[in-house]
C-alpha positions as CSV (number, residue, x, y, z in Angstrom):
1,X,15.4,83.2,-68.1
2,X,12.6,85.9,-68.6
3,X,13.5,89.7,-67.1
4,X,12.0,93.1,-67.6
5,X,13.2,95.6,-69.6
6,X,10.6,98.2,-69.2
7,X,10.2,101.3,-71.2
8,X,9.2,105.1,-70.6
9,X,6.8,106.7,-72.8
10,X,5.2,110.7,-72.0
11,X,2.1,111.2,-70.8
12,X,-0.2,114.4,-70.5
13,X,-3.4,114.6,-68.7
14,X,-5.5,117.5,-68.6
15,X,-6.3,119.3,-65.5
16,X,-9.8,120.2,-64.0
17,X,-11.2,123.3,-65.4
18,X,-11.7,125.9,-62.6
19,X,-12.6,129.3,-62.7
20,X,-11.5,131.8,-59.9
21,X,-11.6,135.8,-59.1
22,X,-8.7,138.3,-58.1
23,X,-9.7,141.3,-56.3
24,X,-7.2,144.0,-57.0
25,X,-6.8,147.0,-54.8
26,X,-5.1,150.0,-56.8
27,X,-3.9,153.3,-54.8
28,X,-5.8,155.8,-56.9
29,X,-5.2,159.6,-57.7
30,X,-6.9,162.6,-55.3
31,X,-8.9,164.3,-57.8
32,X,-10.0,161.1,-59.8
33,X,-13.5,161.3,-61.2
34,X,-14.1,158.5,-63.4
35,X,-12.3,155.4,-65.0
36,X,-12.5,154.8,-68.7
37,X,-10.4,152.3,-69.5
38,X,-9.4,149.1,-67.7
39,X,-6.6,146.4,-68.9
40,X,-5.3,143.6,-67.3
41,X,-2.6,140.7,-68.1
42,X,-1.9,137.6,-66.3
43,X,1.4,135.6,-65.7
44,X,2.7,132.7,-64.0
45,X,5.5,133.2,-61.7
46,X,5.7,130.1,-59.7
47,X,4.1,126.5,-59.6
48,X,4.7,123.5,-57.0
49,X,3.4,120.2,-58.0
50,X,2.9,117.8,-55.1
51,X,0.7,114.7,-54.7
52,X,-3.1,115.5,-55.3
53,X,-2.7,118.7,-55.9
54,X,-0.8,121.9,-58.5
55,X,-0.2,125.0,-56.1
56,X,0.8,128.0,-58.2
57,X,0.8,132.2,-58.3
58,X,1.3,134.7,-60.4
59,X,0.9,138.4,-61.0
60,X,-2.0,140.5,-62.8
61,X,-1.0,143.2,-64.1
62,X,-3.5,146.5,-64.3
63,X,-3.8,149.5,-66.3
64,X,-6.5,152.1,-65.8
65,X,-6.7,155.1,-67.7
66,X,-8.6,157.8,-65.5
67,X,-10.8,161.2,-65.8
68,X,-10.1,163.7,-63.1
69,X,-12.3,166.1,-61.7
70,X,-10.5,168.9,-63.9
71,X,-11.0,166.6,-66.9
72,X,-7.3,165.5,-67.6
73,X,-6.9,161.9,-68.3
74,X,-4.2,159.8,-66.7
75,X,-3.0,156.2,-66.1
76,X,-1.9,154.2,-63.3
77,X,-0.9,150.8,-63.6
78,X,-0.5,148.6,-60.5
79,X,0.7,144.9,-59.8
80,X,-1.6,142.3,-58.0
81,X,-0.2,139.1,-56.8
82,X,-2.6,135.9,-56.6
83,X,-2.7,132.3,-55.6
84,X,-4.6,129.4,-57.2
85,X,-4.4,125.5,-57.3
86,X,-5.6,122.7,-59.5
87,X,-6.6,119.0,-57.3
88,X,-7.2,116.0,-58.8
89,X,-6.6,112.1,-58.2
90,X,-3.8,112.6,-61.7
91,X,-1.2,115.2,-59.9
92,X,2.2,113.4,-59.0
93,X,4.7,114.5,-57.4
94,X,7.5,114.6,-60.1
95,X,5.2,115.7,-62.7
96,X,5.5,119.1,-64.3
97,X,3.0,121.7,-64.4
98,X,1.8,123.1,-68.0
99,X,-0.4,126.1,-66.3
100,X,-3.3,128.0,-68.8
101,X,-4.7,131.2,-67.4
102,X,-7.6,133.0,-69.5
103,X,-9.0,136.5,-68.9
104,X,-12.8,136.3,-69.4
105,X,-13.4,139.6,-67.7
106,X,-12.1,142.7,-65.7
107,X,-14.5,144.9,-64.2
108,X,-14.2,148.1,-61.6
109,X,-16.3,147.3,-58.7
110,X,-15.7,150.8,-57.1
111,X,-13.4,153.7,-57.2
112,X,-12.8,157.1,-55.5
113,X,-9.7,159.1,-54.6
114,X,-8.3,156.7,-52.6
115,X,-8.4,153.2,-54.2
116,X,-9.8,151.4,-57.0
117,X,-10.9,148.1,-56.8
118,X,-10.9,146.1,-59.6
119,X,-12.3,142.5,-59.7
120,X,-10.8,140.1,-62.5
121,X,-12.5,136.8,-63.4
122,X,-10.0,134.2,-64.6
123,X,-10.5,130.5,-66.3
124,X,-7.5,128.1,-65.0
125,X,-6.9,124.8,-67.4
126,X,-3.6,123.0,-67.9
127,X,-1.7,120.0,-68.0
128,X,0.8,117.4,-65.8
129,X,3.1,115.8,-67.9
130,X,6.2,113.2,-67.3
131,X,7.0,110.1,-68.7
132,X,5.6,106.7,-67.3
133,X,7.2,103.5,-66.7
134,X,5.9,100.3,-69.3
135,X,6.4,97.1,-67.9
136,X,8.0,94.6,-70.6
137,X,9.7,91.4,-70.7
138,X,13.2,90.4,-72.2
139,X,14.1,86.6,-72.4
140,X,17.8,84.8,-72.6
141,X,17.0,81.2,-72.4
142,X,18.0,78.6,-75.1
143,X,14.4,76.8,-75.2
144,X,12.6,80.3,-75.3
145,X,11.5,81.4,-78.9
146,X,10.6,85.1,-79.1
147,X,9.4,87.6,-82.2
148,X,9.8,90.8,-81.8
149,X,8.9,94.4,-83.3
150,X,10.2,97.6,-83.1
151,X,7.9,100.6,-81.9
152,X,7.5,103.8,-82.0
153,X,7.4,105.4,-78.7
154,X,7.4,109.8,-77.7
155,X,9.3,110.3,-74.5
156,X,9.8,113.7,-72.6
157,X,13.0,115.4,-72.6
158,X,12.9,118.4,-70.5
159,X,12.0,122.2,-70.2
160,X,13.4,125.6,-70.2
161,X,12.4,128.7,-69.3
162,X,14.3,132.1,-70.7
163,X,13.4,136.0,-70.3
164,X,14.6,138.0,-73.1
165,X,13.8,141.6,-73.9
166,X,12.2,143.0,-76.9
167,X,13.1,146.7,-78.2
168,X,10.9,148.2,-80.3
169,X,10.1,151.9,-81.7
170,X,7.5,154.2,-83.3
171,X,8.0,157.6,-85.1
172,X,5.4,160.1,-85.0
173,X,5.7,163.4,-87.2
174,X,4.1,165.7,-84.1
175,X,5.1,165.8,-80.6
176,X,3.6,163.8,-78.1
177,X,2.1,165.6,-74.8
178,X,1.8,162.7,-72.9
179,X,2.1,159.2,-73.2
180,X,-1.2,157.5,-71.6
181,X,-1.2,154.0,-72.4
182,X,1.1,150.8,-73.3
183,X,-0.6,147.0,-74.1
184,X,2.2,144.8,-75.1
185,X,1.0,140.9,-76.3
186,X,2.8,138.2,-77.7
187,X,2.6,134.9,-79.6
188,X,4.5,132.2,-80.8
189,X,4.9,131.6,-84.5
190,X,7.2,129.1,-84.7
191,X,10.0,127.0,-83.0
192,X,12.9,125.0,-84.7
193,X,14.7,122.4,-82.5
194,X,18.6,121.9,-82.5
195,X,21.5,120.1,-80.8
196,X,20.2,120.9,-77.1
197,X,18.9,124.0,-78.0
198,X,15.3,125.1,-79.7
199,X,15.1,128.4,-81.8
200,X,11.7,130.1,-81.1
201,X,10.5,132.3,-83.5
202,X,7.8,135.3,-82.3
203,X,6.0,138.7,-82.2
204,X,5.9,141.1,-79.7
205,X,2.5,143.4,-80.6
206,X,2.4,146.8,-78.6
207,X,-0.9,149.2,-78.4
208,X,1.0,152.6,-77.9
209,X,-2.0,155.9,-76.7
210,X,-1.0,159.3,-76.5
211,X,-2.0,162.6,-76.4
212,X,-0.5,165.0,-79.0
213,X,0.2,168.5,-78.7
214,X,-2.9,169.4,-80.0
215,X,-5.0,167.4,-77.1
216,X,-5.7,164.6,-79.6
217,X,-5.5,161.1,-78.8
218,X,-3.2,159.1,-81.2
219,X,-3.5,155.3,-81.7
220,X,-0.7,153.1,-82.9
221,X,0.5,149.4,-83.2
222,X,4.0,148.4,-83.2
223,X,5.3,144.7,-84.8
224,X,8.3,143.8,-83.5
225,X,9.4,139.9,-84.5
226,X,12.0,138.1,-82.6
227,X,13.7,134.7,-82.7
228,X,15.7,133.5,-80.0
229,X,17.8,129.9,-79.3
230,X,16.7,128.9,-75.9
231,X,19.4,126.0,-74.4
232,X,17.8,122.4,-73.5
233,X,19.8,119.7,-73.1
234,X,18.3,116.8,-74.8
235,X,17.2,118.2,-77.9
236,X,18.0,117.1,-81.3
237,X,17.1,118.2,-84.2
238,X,14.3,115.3,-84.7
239,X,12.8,116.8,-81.1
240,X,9.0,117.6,-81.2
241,X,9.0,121.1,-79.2
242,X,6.2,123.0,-77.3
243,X,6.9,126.7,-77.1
244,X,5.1,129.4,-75.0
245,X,5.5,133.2,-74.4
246,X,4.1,135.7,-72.0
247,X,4.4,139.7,-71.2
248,X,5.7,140.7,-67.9
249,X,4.2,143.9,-67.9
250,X,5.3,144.9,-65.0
251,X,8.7,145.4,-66.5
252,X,8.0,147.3,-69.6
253,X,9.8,150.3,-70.1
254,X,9.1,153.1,-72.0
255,X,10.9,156.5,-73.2
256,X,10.2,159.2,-75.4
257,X,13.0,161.2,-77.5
258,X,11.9,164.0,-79.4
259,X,13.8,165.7,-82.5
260,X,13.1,168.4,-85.1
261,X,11.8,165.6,-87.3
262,X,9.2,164.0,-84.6
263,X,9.1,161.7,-82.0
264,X,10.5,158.1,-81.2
265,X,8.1,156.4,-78.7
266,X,10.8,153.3,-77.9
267,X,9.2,150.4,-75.6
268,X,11.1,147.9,-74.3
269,X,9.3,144.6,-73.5
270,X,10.6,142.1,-71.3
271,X,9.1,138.0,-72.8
272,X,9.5,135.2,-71.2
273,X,10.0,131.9,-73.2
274,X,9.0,128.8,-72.0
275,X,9.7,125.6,-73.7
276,X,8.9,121.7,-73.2
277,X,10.8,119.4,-75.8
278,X,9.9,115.6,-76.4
279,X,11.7,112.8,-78.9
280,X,10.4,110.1,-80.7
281,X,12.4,106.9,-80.4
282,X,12.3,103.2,-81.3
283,X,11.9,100.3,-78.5
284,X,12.5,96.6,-79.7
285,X,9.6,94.6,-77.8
286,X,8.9,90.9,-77.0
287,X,5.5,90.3,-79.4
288,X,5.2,86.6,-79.1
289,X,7.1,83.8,-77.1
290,X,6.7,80.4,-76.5
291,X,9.1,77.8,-75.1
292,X,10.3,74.2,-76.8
293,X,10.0,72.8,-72.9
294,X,7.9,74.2,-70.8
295,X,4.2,76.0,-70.8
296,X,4.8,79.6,-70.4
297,X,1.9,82.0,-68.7
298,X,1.8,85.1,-70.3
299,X,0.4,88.7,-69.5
300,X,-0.3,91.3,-71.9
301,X,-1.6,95.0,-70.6
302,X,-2.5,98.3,-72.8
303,X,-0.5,101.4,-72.3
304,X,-1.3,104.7,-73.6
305,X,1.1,107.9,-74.0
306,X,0.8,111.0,-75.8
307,X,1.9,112.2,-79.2
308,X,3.1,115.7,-79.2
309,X,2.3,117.2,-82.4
310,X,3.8,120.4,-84.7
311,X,2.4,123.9,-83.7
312,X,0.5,125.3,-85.8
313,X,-0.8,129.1,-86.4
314,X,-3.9,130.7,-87.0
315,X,-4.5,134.5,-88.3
316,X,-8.4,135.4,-88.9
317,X,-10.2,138.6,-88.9
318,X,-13.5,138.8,-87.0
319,X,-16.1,141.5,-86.3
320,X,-19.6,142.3,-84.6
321,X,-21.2,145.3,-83.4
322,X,-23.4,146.5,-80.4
323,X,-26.2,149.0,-80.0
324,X,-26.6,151.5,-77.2
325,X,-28.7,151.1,-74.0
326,X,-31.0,153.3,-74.3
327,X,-30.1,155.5,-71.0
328,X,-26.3,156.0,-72.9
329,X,-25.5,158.9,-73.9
330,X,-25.1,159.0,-77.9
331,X,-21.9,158.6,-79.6
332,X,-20.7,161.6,-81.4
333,X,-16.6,160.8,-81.4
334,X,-14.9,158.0,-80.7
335,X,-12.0,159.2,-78.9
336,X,-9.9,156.1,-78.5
337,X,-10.4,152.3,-77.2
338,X,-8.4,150.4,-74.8
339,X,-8.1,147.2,-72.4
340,X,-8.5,145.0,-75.8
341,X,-8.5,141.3,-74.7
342,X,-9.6,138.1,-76.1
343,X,-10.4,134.7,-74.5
344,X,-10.9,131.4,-76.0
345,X,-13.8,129.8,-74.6
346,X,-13.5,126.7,-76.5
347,X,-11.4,124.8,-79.6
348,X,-11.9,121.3,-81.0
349,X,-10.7,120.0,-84.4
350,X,-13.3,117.4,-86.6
351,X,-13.3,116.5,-90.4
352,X,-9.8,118.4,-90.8
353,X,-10.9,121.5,-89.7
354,X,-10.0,123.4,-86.3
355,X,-12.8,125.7,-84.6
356,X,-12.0,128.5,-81.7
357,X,-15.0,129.8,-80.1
358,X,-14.4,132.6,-78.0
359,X,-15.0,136.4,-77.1
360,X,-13.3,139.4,-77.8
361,X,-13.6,142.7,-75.8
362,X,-13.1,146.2,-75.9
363,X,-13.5,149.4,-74.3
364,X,-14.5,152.3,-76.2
365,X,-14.3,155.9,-74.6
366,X,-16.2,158.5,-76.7
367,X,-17.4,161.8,-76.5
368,X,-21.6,163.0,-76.1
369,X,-21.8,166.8,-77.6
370,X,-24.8,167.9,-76.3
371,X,-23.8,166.5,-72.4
372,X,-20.6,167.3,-73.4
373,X,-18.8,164.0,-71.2
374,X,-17.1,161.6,-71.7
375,X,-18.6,158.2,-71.6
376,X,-16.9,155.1,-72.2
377,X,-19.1,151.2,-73.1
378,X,-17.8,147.8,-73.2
379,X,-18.4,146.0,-76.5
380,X,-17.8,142.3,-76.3
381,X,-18.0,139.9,-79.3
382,X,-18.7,136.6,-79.6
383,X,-16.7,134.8,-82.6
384,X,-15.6,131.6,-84.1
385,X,-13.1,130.5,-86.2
386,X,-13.2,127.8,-88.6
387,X,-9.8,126.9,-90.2
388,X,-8.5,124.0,-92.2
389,X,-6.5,121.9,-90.3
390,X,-3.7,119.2,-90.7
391,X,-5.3,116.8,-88.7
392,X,-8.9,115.2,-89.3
393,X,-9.5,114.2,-85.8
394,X,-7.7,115.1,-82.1
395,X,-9.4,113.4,-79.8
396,X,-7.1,114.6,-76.9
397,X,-5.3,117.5,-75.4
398,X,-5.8,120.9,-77.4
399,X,-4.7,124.3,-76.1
400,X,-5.0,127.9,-77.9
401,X,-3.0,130.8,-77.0
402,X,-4.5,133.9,-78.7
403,X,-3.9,137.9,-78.6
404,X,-5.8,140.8,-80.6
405,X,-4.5,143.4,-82.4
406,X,-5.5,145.7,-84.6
407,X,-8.8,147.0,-83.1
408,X,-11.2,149.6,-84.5
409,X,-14.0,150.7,-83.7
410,X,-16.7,153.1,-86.0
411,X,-19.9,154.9,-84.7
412,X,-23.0,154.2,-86.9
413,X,-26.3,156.7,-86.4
414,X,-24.8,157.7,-82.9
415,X,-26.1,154.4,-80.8
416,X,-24.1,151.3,-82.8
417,X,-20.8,150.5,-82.5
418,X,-18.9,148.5,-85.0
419,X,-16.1,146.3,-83.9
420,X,-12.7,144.9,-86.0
421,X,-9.6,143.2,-85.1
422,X,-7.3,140.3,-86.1
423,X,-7.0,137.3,-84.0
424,X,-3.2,135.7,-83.9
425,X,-2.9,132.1,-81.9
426,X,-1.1,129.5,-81.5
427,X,-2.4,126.1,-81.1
428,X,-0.5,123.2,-79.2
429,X,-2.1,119.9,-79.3
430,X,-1.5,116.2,-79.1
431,X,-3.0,112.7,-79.8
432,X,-3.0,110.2,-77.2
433,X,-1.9,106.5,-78.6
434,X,-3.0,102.9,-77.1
435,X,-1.4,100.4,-77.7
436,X,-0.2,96.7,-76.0
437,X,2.7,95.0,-74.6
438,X,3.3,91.5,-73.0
439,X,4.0,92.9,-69.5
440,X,4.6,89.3,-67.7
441,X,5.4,85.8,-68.3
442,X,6.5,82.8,-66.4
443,X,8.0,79.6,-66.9
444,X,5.2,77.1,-65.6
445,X,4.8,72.9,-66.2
446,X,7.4,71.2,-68.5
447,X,6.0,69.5,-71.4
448,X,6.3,65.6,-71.5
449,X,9.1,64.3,-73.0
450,X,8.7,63.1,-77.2
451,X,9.4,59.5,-77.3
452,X,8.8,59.1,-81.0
453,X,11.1,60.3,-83.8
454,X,8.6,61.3,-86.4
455,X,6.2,63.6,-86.1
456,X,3.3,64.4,-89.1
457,X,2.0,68.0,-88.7
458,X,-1.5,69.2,-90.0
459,X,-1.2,72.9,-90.9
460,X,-3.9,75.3,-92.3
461,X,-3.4,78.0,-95.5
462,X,-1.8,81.3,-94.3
463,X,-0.2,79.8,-91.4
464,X,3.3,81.5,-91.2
465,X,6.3,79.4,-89.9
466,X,6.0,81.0,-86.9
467,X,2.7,80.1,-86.0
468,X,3.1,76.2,-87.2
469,X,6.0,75.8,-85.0
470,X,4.7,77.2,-81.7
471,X,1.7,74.8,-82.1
472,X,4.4,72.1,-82.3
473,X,6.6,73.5,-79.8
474,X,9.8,72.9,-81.9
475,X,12.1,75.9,-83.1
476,X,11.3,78.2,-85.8
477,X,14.4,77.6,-87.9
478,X,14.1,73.6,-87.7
479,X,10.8,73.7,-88.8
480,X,12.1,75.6,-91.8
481,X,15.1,73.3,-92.0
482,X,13.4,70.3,-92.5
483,X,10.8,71.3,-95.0
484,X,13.0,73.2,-97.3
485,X,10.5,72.9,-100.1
486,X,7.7,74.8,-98.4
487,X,7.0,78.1,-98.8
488,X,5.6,80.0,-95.9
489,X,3.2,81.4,-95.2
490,X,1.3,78.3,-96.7
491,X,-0.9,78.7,-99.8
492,X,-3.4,75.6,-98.8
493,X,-3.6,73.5,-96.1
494,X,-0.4,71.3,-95.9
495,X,1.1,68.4,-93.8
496,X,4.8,69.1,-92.6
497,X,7.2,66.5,-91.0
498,X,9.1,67.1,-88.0
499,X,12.3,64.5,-87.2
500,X,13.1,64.1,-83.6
501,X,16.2,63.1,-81.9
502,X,14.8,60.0,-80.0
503,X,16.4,59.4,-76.8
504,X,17.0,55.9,-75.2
């Protein structure tokens, strides 16, 4: 008798690219004269994945920093809700939603005393994943001769989602007047699976700007690591494991405590962890079959499924510069920069190497002397990255989470702006694998009976046993039985005997 005994193997396919606009309206401030700074984040809060079509929403979060009409600076930041959806002929229900969000630009479209509008450009990409059913065959019938194999197949095992919340600190020597500014990022470095659980291993970067009592603006980066054990059930220590991290900025808390000895500027970051585990596992599979009585129609079909492979992480310095429009105003100090943001416009790994393409953007607020205003200029800079990698050639799904840190920017001959920072990302990526089955087969026209009880077989060099004995439609084992002198598979081409039972 032949039954199935299907298998599951995960699968990822990659969502349409789409690229979409959030208008933010932000109460403003009465005397507000000019914004110099603009910073935004973006989170996912909720997704629904029904047929056809990924329905989702989210928050961006913005920070301005302000001029007044007196020419104090202040900040306000503000939370914007949006929607979005991904369609597509590969959404199922069932499936779950991997949802990528990219900032490629933030710009103020207008402001005034009573509301800044704000319009934020956004590139959505992502991912369904779930596993798939492969139809297989199992047989348990006397006359039916079968060879099997084992394989390899990656099945998915679940995701979890935790918030945690990240303290961090930084000591100044002065007091600080006022605290104007807080960007907090973060990025996965690692994650280590366990026995349904999966440590993930981080850092929690936060761009802290103030004013000091002197009315000078202060600049500082604080690196705060974390690792966290995030339950899944499922997970073994042989589990391949995806993890993920974003800001909600909207629940950052600062504090300041000052002291004879300084200041402490503590910040409290609220991170949401997000992981999606998968496990390797073996499947014994019908790879040949024939029957000693009847003809036997059989099906094969091709399956593919994806191969989730270990995170890596990639740290690279990059730079560029720009040079004034002419109608700017020179640049005499650079007072401070802010909304620092990076986007990754494109990645791709060939020849063992992996390359990010992507721009990185500041905005730098300076001072003219002889106007004797403050001006502010976006610099945006084009990069790439080239890093060796430990794969030649993924020729599937390939996603880079990145942040920026450590940004400086230095005035050359009053019109040219140099720009540095570090890039920190994480890349998640996997191969997708195709390979074959027989999905069907059924029992069709019995052979005629043997009425002799000798039969001379002609077999060629290399033929295994296996192969000689489905061409005669006798059993593997009495084809070896009978010619105990042979040694398969054959070195030349040889003729075998086969003795039958003759039946009156």
């Amino acid at each position: 008798m032949i039954e199935t005994n299907n298998f599951n193997v995960v699968k990822k396919l990659a969502l349409n690219k789409g690229e979409f606009s959030v208008e933010c309206n932000i109460p403003s401030v009465d005397s507000l004269s000019k914004v110099l700074t603009t910073h935004a984040s973006v989170s996912v809060a909720q997704s629904e994945v029904i047929n056809g079509c990924v329905n989702f929403g989210g928050n961006i979060d913005a920070k301005l920093v302000y001029l007044t009409d007196d020419g104090e600076i202040g900040t306000i930041a503000s939370v914007c809700p949006f929607t979005s959806k991904f369609e597509g002929d590969v959404i199922l229900s069932g499936q779950k939603a991997i949802i990528n969000l990219k900032i490629v630009d933030v710009s103020v479209e207008s402001a005034n005393s009573d509301n800044v509008r704000v319009n934020v450009s956004l590139v959505q990409t992502g991912e369904v994943v779930s596993n798939v059913e492969v139809p297989t065959i199992a047989a348990n019938d006397s006359d039916i001769c079968t060879k099997t194999e084992v394989i390899k197949v990656n099945r998915f095992v679940g995701q979890a989602q935790e918030e945690i919340n990240v303290k961090s600190e930084l000591s100044t020597r002065g007091n600080v007047k006022k605290l104007l500014l807080t960007e907090s990022q973060v990025w996965v470095k690692s994650v280590e699976p366990g026995v349904n659980f999966a440590a993930v291993s981080g850092e929690v970067v936060t761009r802290v700007l103030y004013l000091n009592n002197e009315d000078k603006f202060e600049n500082s980066y604080i690196y705060e690591s974390f690792k966290e054990e995030v339950e899944l059930d499922g997970v073994t220590r042989e589990s391949q494991v995806e993890a993920s991290a974003y800001v909600k900025c909207d629940g950052v808390k600062t504090a300041i405590e000052e002291s004879d000895k300084g200041t402490k500027i503590m910040v409290e970051v609220p991170v949401v962890l997000a992981l999606k585990a998968y496990e390797e596992t073996e499947v014994t599979v019908i790879k040949d079959l024939y029957s000693v009585c009847n003809e036997i129609k059989v099906e094969t079909s091709s399956f593919d499924m994806s191969v989730v492979c270990p995170q890596e992480i990639i740290e690279s310095k990059i730079d560029g510069s720009l040079t004034l429009e002419e109608d700017k105003p020179r640049v005499d100090k650079i007072l401070f920069v802010g909304g620092n943001n990076v986007s990754v416009s494109n990645s791709y790994i060939k020849d063992g190497e992996i390359c990010i393409e992507g721009i990185a953007s500041t905005t730098c607020v300076y001072l003219n002397d002889e106007l004797g205003s403050l001006n502010s200029v976006q610099i945006d800079v084009p990069f790439v990255i080239v890093e060796k990698f430990n794969d030649e050639n993924v020729d599937g799904l390939l996603n880079v989470d990145a942040i920026i840190c450590d940004v400086d920017v230095t005035v050359r001959k009053g019109r040219e702006l140099y720009f540095d920072a570090k890039v920190k990302a994480t890349v998640n990526y996997c191969k997708p694998i195709v390979s074959g089955v027989i999905s069907k087969a059924e029992i069709s026209e019995a052979y005629a009976d043997k009425d002799y009880g000798m039969e001379l077989v002609f077999a060629r060099a290399n033929q295994d046993a296996w192969e000689i004995a489905k061409e005669a439609r006798v059993k593997e084992e009495m084809l070896v039985m009978q010619n105990p002198e042979v040694v398969f598979p054959l070195q030349e081409d040889k003729y075998l005997i086969l003795f039958y039972q003759k039946i009156q």
